[in-house]
C-alpha positions as CSV (number, residue, x, y, z in Angstrom):
1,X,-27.4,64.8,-86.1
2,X,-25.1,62.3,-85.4
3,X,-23.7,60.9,-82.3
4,X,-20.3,62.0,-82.9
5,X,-21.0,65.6,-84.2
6,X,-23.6,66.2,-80.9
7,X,-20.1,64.9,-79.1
8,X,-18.1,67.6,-81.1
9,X,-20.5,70.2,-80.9
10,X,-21.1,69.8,-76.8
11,X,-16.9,69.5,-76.5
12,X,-16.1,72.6,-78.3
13,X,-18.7,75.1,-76.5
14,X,-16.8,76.2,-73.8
15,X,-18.6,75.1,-70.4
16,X,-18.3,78.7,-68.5
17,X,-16.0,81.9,-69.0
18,X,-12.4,81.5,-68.0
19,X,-10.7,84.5,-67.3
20,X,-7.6,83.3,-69.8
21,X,-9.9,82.2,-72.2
22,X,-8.3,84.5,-75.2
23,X,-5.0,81.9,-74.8
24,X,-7.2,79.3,-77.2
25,X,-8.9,82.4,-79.4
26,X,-6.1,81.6,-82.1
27,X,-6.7,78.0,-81.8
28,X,-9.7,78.2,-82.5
29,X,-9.6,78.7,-86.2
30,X,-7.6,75.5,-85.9
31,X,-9.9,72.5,-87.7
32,X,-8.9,70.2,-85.7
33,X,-9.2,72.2,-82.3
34,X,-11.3,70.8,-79.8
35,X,-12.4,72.5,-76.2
36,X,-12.8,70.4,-73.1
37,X,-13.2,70.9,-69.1
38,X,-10.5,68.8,-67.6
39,X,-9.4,69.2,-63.5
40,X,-11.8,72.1,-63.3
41,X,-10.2,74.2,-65.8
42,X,-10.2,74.3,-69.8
43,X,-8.1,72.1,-72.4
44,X,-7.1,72.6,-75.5
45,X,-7.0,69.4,-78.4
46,X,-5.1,69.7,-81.3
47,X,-4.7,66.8,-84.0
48,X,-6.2,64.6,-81.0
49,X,-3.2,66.2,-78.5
50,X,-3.7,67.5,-75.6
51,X,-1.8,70.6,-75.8
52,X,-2.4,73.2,-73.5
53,X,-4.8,73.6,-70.6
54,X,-6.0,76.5,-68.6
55,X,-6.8,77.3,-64.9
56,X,-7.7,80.7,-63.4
57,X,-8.6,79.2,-59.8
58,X,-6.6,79.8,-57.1
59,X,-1.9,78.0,-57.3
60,X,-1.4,75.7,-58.4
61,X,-4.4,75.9,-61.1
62,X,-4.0,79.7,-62.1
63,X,-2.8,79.8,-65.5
64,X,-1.0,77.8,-67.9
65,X,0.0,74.4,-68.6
66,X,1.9,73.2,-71.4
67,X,1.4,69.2,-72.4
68,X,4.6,67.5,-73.0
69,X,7.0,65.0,-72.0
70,X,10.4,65.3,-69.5
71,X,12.1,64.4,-72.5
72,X,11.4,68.2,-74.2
73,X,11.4,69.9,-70.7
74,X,14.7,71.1,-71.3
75,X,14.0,73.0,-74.9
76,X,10.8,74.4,-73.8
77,X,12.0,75.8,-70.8
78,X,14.8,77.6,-72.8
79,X,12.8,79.0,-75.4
80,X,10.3,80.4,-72.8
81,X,12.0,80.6,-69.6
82,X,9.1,81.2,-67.1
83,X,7.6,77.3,-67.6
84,X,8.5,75.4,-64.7
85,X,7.5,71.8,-63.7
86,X,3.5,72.0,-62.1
87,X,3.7,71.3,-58.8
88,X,0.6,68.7,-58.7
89,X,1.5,67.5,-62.8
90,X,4.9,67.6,-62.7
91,X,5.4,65.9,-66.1
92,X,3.6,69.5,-67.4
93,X,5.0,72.7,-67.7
94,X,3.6,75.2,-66.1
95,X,3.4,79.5,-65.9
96,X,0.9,80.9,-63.3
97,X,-0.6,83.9,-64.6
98,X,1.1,86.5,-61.5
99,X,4.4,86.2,-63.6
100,X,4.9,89.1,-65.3
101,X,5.7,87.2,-68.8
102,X,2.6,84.8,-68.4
103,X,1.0,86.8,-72.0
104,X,3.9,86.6,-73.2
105,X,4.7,83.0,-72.8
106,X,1.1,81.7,-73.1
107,X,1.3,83.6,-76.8
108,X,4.6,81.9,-77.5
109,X,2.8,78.4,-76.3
110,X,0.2,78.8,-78.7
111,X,2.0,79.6,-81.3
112,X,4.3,76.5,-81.4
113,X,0.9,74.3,-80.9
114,X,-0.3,75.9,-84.4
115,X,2.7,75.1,-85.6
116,X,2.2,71.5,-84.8
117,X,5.9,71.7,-82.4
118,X,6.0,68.1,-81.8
119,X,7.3,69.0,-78.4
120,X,3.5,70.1,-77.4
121,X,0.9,67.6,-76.7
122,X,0.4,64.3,-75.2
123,X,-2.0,61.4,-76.7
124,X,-4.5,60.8,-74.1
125,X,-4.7,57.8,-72.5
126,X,-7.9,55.7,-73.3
127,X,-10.8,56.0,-70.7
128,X,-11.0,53.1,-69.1
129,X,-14.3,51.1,-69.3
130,X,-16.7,50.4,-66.3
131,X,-17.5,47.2,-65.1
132,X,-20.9,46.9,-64.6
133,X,-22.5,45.5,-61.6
């Protein structure tokens, strides 16, 4: 096995069971989905974007974020009206999963990042390297 599949492979097992772990079930038949742990919660690649991520700890982690840009605020917030800015993340949109539209708007989310919105996902930022000692 290579390096890089044993990377794959390890990233796209999901570390533990997330209560909204059936928002990525779609994605998953995605080829180039990928699974991660990020903040304490779960994230969602697509096409090397980081699209969506996933909490079910206690506000301002408990449910949805959608990755985009200020720029496409505006146009997501239209088309699914219970995103908001994240309180901690503010350049994410956000949908806890107490509103009473959270299924509905976490179906909506994944559907425009299978359809490859370009409003949904960020590139993420290389890690930088540590200096040794």
């Amino acid at each position: 096995m290579t390096r890089t599949k044993a990377i794959l492979d390890i990233a796209n097992k999901p570390p533990h069971s997330n209560s909204l772990a059936w928002v990525f079930e779609k994605l998953e038949h995605e080829p180039s989905y990928i699974h991660t742990r990020m903040f304490g919660c779960e994230a969602a690649y697509v096409d090397g974007r980081l699209c969506l991520v996933i909490g079910d700890r206690n506000e301002p982690w408990n449910g949805l974020l959608v990755c985009t840009s200020h720029v496409d605020h505006a146009a997501l917030i239209e088309e699914m009206p219970a995103l908001h800015p994240h309180a901690v993340l503010g350049i994410w949109l956000y949908v806890s999963q107490n509103s009473e539209v959270f299924e509905e708007t976490a179906e909506k989310a994944t559907a425009l990042v299978l359809a490859h919105d370009p409003r949904i996902g960020v590139e993420p930022k290389p890690r930088k390297r540590r200096m040794r000692r």
